[in-house]
ZAMARGU-4260 file (C-alpha; in steps of 0.2 Angstrom, whole numbers, plus 5000, padded with zeros to 4 digits):
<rodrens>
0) 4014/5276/5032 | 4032/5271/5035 | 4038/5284/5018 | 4026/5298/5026 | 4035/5296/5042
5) 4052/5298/5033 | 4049/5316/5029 | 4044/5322/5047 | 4060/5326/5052 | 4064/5337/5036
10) 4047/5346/5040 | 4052/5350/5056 | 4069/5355/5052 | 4060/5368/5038 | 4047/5374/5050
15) 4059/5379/5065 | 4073/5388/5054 | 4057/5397/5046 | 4051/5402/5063 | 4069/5406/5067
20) 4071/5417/5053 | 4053/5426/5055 | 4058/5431/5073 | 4075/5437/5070 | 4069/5447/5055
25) 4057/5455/5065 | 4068/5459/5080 | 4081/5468/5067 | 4067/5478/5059 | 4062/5482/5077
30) 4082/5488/5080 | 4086/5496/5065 | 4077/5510/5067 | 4086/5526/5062 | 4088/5542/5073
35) 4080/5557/5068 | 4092/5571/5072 | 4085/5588/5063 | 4079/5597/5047 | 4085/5592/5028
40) 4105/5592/5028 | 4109/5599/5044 | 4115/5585/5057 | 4109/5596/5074 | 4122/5592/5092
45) 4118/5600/5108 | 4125/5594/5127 | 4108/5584/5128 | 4113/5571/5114 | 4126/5559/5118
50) 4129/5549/5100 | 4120/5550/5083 | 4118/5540/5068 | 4122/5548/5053 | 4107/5545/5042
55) 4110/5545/5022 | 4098/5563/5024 | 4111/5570/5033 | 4126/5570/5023 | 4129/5572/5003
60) 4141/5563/4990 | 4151/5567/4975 | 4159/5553/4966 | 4176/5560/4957 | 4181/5543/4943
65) 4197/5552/4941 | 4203/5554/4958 | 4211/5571/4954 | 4199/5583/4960 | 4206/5593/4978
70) 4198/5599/4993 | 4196/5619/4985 | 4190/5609/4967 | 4173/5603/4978 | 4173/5619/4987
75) 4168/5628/4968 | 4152/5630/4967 | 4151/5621/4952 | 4157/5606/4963 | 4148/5611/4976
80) 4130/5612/4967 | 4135/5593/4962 | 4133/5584/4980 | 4120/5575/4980 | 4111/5570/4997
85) 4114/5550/5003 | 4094/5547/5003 | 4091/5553/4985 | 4108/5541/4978 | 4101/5525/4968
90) 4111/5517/4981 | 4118/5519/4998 | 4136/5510/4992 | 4151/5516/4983 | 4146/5508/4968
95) 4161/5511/4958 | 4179/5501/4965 | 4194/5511/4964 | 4184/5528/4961 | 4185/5543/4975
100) 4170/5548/4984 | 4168/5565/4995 | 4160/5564/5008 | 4151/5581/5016 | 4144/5584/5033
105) 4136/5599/5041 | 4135/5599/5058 | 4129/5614/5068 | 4132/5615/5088 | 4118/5621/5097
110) 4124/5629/5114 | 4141/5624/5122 | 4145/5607/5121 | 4155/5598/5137 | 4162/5586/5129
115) 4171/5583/5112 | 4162/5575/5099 | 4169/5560/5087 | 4165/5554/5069 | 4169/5535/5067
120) 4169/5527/5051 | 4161/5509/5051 | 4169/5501/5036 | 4187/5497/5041 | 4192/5491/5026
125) 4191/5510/5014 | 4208/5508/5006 | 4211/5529/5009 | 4201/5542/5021 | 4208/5561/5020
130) 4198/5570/5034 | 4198/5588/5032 | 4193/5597/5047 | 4181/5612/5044 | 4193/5625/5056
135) 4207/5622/5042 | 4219/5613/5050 | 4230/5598/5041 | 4220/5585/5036 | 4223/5569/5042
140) 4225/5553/5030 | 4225/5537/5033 | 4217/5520/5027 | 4219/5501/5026 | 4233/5502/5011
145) 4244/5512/5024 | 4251/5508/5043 | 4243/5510/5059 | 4251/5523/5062 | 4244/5534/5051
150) 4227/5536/5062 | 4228/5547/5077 | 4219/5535/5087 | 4224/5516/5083 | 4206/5510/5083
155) 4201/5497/5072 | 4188/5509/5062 | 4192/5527/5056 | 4189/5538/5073 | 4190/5557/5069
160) 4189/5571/5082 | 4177/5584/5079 | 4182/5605/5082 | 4164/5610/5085 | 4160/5626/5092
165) 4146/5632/5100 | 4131/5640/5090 | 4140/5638/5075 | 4138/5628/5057 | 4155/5620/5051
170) 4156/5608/5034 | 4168/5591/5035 | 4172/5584/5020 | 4179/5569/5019 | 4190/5559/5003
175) 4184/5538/5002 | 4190/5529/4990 | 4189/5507/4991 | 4195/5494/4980 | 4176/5485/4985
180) 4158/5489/4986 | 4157/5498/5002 | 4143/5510/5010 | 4145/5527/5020 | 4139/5523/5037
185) 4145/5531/5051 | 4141/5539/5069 | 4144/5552/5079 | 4148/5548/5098 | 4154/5559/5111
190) 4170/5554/5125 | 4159/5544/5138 | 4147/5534/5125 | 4166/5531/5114 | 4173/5525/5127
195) 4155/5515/5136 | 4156/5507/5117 | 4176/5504/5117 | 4173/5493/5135 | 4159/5486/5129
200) 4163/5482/5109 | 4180/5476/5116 | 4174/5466/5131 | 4162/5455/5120 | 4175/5452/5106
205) 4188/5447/5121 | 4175/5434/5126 | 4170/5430/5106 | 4189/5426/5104 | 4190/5418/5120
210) 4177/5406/5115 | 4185/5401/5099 | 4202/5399/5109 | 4195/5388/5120 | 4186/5377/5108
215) 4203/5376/5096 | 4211/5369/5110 | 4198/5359/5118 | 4198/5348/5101 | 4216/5349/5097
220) 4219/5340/5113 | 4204/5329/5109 | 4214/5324/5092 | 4229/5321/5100 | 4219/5309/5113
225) 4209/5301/5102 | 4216/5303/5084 | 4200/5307/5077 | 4206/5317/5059 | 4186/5327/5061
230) 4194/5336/5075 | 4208/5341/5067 | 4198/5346/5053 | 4187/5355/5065 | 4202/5366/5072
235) 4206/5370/5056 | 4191/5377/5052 | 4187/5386/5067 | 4206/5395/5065 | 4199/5400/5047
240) 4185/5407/5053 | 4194/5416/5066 | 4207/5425/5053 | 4190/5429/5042 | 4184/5437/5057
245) 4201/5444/5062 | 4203/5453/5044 | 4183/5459/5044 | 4183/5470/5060 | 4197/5475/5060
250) 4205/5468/5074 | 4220/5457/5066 | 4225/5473/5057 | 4225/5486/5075 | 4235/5470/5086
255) 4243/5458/5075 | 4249/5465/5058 | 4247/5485/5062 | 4263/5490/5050 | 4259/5477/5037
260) 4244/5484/5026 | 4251/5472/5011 | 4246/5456/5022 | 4232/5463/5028 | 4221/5466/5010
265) 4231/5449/5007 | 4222/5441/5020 | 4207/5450/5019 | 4208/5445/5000 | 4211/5425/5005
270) 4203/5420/5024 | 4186/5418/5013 | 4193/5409/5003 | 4202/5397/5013 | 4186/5396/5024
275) 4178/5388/5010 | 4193/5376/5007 | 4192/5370/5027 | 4174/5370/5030 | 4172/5358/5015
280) 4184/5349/5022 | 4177/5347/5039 | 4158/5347/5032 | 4161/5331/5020 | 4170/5323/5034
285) 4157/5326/5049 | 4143/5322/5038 | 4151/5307/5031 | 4146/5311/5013 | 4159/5300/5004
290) 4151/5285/5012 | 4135/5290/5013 | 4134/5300/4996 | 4148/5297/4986 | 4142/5302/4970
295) 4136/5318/4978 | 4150/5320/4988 | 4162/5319/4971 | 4150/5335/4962 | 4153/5345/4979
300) 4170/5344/4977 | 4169/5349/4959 | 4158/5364/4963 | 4169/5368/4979 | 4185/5368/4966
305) 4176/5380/4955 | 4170/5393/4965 | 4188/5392/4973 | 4194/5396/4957 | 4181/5411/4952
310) 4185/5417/4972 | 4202/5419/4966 | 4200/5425/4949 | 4190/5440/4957 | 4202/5442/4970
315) 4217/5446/4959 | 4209/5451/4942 | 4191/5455/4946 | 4192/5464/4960 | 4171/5467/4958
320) 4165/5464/4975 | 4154/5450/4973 | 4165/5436/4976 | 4155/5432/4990 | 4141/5424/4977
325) 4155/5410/4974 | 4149/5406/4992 | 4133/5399/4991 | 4130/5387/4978 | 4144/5375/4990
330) 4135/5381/5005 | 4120/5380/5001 | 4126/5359/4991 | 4133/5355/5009 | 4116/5362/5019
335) 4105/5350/5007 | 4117/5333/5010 | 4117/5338/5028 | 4097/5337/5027 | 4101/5320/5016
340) 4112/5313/5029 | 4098/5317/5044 | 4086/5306/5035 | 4098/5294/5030 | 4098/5289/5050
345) 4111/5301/5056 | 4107/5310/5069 | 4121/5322/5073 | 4118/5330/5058 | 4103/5339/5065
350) 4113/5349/5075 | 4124/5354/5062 | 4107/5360/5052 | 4104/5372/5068 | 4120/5379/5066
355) 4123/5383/5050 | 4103/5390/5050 | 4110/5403/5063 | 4126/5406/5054 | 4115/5408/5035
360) 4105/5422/5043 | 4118/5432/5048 | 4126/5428/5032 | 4109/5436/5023 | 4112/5452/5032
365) 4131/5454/5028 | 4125/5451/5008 | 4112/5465/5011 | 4127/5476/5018 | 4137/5472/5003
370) 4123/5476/4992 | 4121/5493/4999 | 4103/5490/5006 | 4104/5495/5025 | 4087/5495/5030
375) 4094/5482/5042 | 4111/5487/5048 | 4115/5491/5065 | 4123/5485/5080 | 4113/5466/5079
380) 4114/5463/5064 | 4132/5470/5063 | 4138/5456/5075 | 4125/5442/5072 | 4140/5432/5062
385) 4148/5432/5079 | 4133/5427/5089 | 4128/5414/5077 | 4147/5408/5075 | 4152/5407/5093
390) 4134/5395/5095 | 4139/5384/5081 | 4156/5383/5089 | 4148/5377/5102 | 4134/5367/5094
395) 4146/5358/5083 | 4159/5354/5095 | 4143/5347/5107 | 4140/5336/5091 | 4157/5329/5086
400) 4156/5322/5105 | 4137/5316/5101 | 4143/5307/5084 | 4162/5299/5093 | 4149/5295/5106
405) 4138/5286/5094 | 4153/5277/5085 | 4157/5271/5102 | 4139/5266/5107 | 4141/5257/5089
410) 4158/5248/5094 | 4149/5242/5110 | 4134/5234/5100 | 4144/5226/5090 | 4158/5219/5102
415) 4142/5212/5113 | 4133/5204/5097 | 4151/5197/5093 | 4153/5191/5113 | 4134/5183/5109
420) 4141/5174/5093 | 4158/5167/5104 | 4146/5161/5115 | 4134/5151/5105 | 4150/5146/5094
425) 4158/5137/5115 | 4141/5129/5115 | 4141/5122/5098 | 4160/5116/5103 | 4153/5107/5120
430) 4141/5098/5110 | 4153/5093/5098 | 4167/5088/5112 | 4152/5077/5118 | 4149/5068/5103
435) 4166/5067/5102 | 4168/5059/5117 | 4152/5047/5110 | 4162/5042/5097 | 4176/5038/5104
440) 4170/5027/5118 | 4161/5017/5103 | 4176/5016/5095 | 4186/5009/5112 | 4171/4995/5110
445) 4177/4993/5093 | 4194/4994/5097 | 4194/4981/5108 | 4181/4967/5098 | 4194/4970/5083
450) 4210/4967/5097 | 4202/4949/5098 | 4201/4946/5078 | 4217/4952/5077 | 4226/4941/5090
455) 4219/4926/5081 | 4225/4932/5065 | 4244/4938/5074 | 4246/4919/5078 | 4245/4914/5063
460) 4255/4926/5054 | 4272/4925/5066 | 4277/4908/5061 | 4275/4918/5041 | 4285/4932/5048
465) 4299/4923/5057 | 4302/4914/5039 | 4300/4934/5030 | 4313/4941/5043 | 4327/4929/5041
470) 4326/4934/5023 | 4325/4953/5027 | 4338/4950/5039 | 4350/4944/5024 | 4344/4959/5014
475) 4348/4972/5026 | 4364/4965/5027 | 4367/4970/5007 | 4356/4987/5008 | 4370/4991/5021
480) 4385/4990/5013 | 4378/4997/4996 | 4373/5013/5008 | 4390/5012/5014 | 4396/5013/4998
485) 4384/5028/4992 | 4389/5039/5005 | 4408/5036/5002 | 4406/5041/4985 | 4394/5056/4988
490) 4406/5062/5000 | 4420/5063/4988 | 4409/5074/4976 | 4404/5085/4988 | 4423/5084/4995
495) 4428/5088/4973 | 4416/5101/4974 | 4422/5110/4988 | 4439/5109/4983 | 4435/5116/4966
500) 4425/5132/4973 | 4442/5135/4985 | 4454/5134/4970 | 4445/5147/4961 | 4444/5159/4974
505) 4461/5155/4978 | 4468/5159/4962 | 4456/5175/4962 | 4465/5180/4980 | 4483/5174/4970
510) 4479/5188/4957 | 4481/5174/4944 | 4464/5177/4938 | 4460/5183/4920 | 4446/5194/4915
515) 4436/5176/4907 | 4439/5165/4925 | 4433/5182/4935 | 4418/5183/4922 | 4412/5167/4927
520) 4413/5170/4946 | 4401/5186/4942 | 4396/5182/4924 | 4383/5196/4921 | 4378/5211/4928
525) 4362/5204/4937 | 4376/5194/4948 | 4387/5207/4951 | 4372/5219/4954 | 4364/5204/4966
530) 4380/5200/4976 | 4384/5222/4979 | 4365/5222/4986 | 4366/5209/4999 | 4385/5217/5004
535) 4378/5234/5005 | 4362/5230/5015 | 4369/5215/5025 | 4366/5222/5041 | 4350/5227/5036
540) 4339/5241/5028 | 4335/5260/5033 | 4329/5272/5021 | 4342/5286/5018 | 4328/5300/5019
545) 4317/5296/5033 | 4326/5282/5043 | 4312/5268/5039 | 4317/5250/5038 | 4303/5241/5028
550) 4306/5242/5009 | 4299/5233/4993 | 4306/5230/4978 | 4307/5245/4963 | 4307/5246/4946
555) 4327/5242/4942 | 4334/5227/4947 | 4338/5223/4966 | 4333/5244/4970 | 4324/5244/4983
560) 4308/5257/4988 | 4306/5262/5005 | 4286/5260/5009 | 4285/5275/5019 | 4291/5291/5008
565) 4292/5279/4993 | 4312/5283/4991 | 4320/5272/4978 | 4338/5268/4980 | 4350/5257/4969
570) 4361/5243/4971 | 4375/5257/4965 | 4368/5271/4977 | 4381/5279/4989 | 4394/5266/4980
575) 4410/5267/4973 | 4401/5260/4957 | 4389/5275/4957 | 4387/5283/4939 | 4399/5273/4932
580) 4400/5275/4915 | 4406/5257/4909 | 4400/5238/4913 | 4399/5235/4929 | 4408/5217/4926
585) 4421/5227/4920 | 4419/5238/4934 | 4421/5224/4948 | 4436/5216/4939 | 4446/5234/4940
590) 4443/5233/4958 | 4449/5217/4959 | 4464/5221/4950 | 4469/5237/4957 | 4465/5232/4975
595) 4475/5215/4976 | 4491/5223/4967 | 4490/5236/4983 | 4485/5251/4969 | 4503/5247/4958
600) 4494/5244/4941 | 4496/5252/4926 | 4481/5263/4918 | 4488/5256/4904 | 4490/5238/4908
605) 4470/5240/4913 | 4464/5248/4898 | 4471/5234/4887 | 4463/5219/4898 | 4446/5228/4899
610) 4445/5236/4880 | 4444/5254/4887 | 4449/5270/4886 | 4465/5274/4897 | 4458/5290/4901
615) 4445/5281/4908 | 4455/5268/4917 | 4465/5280/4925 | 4450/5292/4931 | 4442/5274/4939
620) 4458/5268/4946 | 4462/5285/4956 | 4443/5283/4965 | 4447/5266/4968 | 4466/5274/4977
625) 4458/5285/4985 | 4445/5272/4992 | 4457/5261/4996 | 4465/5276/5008 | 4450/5280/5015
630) 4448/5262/5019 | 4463/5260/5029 | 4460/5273/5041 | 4441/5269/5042 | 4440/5263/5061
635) 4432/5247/5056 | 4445/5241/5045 | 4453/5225/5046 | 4469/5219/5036 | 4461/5201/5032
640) 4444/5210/5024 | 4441/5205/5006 | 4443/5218/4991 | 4425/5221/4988 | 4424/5232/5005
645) 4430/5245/4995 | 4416/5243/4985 | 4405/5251/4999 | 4415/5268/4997 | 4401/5284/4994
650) 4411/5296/5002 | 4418/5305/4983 | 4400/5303/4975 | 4385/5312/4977 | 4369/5307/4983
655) 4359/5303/4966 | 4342/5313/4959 | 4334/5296/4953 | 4338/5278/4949 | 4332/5279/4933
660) 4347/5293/4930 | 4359/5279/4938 | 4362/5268/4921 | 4378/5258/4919 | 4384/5260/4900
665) 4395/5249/4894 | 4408/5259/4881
</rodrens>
């Protein structure tokens, strides 16, 4: 019973978005009706119509691979006898990327018409339209690969104005050529329904955008509060989505990037792609799949990487208009943990099952438009994405409140069941101060019988211990002055030692050191390397790059790593000793030299005490000059301070690349 009950809620779930699906199916088959509007090949206006749907019967096709062939080449009537009607194509699409496609209308006015008449072009993404109006005139071209500009009305779809005139049959041709799989469907609309459709068209994508600003602000300042990352996560999303949007009707390219036709293929090219990227992002994170399914979690990511790749691949290669396959092996991976998750005991995850249901079948109907079949296409199915994406919006953010709601909830539990535990742990301390205070009153009993044994024995050990302290009394008199003694002599080491230390750094401050008496002040290079560190960071540390001031150790010896952008810095960094090419002993002693002779020694005095080159000697000692100046006018300097201040100098090096660059090699 308790397994059969653990499967009702994925039944459900299967039933209701198969019920979902049946009813919207059959709502669109209800809708996409198309209107009849006359006889075989003749499209058929007069002042009682107000718009039309041009039906694939109503209009032919020739499909040109070269590209070369001109308006008066398909007028021949070679050319001409080649059209073929849209309802007898294998397809309704342009199958062929990159190849031209004419287009050709015939369109008789019955009567005279009171109002102008319009052909707009659904697919805002054809690469180049030529319009070539049947009364001769110029033609007008334009296309996503050119500006705005280039339309005479800056609509997001291709609008055309139509010459009709009245009881007359006129032929339009027009030139289509796109880089993907796109179909031919278009309508005609007079001024009032254009304009009744331009109110209403714009009016709900206002409020589609509205909605999605709202909700990207909503949880942005709900991350900011609360610094949960799934929000941020979720914005990110949700800004993806908008630019997919944006880029597929044609709205981003008519009000944000109008002269920039390059960005906008670009972004039409990538949104997809970076959709997939942010909603696995969010997805895994909402749904909790590295904790709750981490093996499956790792083979999402996998496939998520791949069809990243592939999206690409066909993007910039490819370019064969069914990228959008890459899509639902991921989607369809992140749908099945999500019903995972749900029986795993999570319940927010229902919701986001409700909303991607919605968004899946309006998904199904863009892959039938991209597949050329549009039995079902028109103005529903058209914006179902939007419908179905402004109520996930809403449905999800309603479920990340549900899920931080839960967490909370959780927190609660678990601070009362740990208030529960504090309590029983005061009563289990009161029972033991009780017994405590059991013990110790049997031990006051104790105490007190004991007291009485002890008095008898006290008596008869004083007369003992008046005889024992005469004699220790005698002995403490010796232990005395052997202490005295002791200390007098410990004194005069420590007195030796002291006096030692300040002869040596006398004579080192009385230049009458030699490079083997300096040497055993700093005898290695781990000394010298140990007593620059603690000079240069003696007023603490803060990391060059980022300004933090907790550190570890690095790799080299006394470097030090800042734990917040990792930043390594040497003992040598931003020193005088900074790539220096020789022993830093010998390094340390120059100093010393050059600095307590006030800079008046010789580059040749110091090559032959430190067994170096004189070229060398004499390149060091004029950093350590110029140090020494700067030192001087430094507004911190004091005429008493000790020569390995001017150690500290950085101001002629340069910031080093890498510690492990900074070696010190002895020549």
């Amino acid at each position: 019973m308790k397994l059969v009950n653990s499967h009702l809620p994925a039944r459900r779930a299967a039933w209701f978005s198969f019920l979902t699906l049946s009813s919207f199916l059959f709502l669109t088959l209800v809708c996409s009706q198309p209107t009849s509007a006359g006889p075989a090949d003749t499209l058929r206006v007069n002042p009682a119509l107000e718009e039309l749907f041009v039906d694939p019967a109503f209009y032919s096709v020739l499909e040109d691979p070269t590209g070369r062939l001109t308006l008066d080449d398909v007028r021949q009537p070679a050319r001409y006898r080649q059209f073929q009607a849209g309802n007898r194509l294998p397809t309704t699409t342009m199958e062929h990327p990159g190849a031209a496609y004419w287009l050709r209308l015939v369109i008789r006015a019955e009567g005279q018409l009171s109002q102008h008449w319009y052909l707009e072009m659904f697919d805002s993404h054809l690469n180049s339209v030529a319009f070539f109006p049947a009364d001769g005139a110029a033609p007008t071209i334009t296309g996503s690969d050119l500006p705005l500009l280039t339309r005479k009305f800056p609509y997001k779809n291709f609008l055309f104005r139509l010459p009709l005139q009245a009881d007359q049959t006129q032929t339009y041709y027009l030139r289509l050529v796109s880089s993907s799989k796109t179909t031919f469907l278009s309508r005609l609309r007079t001024e009032q329904p254009l304009a009744i459709h331009f109110q209403t068209e714009y009016g709900l994508l206002g409020g589609f955008y509205g909605v999605l600003l709202i909700m990207v602000v909503y949880n942005l300042c709900l991350y900011l509060f609360i610094g949960e990352q799934t929000y941020l996560r979720y914005v990110l999303y949700v800004l993806s989505c908008s630019l997919v949007f944006l880029s597929e009707d044609g709205l981003g390219f008519q009000y944000l990037w109008p002269e920039y036709p390059a960005l906008n293929e670009l972004i039409v090219a990538g949104s997809p792609i970076l959709l997939l990227l942010t909603f696995s992002y969010y997805a895994r994170q909402f749904l909790d799949m590295p904790q709750r399914l981490p093996h499956f979690d790792r083979w999402v990511r996998g496939i998520v990487f791949m069809s990243v790749v592939g999206l690409v691949i066909d993007a910039v290669w490819l370019h064969s208009g069914w990228g959008f396959w890459f899509y639902l092996l991921p989607y369809g991976l992140i749908y099945y943990a999500a019903v995972r998750v749900w029986q795993r005991g999570q319940r927010t995850a229902r919701f986001f099952l409700l909303a991607h249901a919605l968004v899946a079948i309006s998904v199904g109907f863009l892959i039938l438009r991209k597949l050329g079949i549009s039995t079902f296409t028109n103005t529903a199915t058209v914006y179902s994405m939007n419908v179905a994406f402004v109520i996930e919006v809403v449905v999800l953010s309603y479920a990340l409140g549900e899920k931080i709601k839960a967490i909370k909830d959780a927190t609660i539990r678990a601070q009362d069941k740990l208030v529960k535990q504090l309590r029983k742990k005061h009563l289990v301390q009161g029972q033991l101060v009780d017994q405590l205070q059991r013990n110790q009153e049997l031990k006051d009993q104790l105490n007190t019988e004991l007291e009485g044994l002890v008095a008898q024995r006290t008596d008869e050990l004083r007369q003992q211990s008046d005889t024992i302290a005469a004699q220790n009394r005698e002995l403490l008199q010796a232990n005395g002055l052997l202490a005295l003694q002791s200390a007098a002599i410990e004194k005069l080491n420590t007195e030796l030692q002291r006096d030692l230390q300040e002869v040596k750094t006398a004579r080192v401050l009385s230049k009458e050191v030699d490079f083997g008496e300096f040497s055993q002040i700093y005898p290695d290079k781990d000394a010298c390397l140990s007593y620059l560190a603690n000079l240069k960071w003696a007023e603490g540390y803060q990391c060059r790059k980022c300004g933090h001031e907790k550190y570890c150790d690095g790799r080299e010896p006394h470097s030090r790593r800042c734990t917040k952008c990792r930043y390594v810095e040497s003992a040598t960094a931003y020193t005088l000793l900074q790539k220096c090419k020789f022993s830093i002993i010998k390094a340390f002693y120059a100093v010393f030299l050059i600095y307590t002779h006030k800079g008046n020694y010789s580059s040749q005095e110091l090559s032959r005490l430190l067994d170096l080159r004189q070229g060398t000697c004499w390149s060091f000692s004029q950093k350590v000059l110029e140090a020494m100046r700067r030192r001087r006018h430094a507004p911190d300097f004091d005429e008493n301070e000790g020569w390995t201040h001017v150690l500290l100098d950085a101001t002629s090096t340069e910031p080093e690349e890498s510690v492990a660059t900074e070696t010190m090699v002895q020549e």
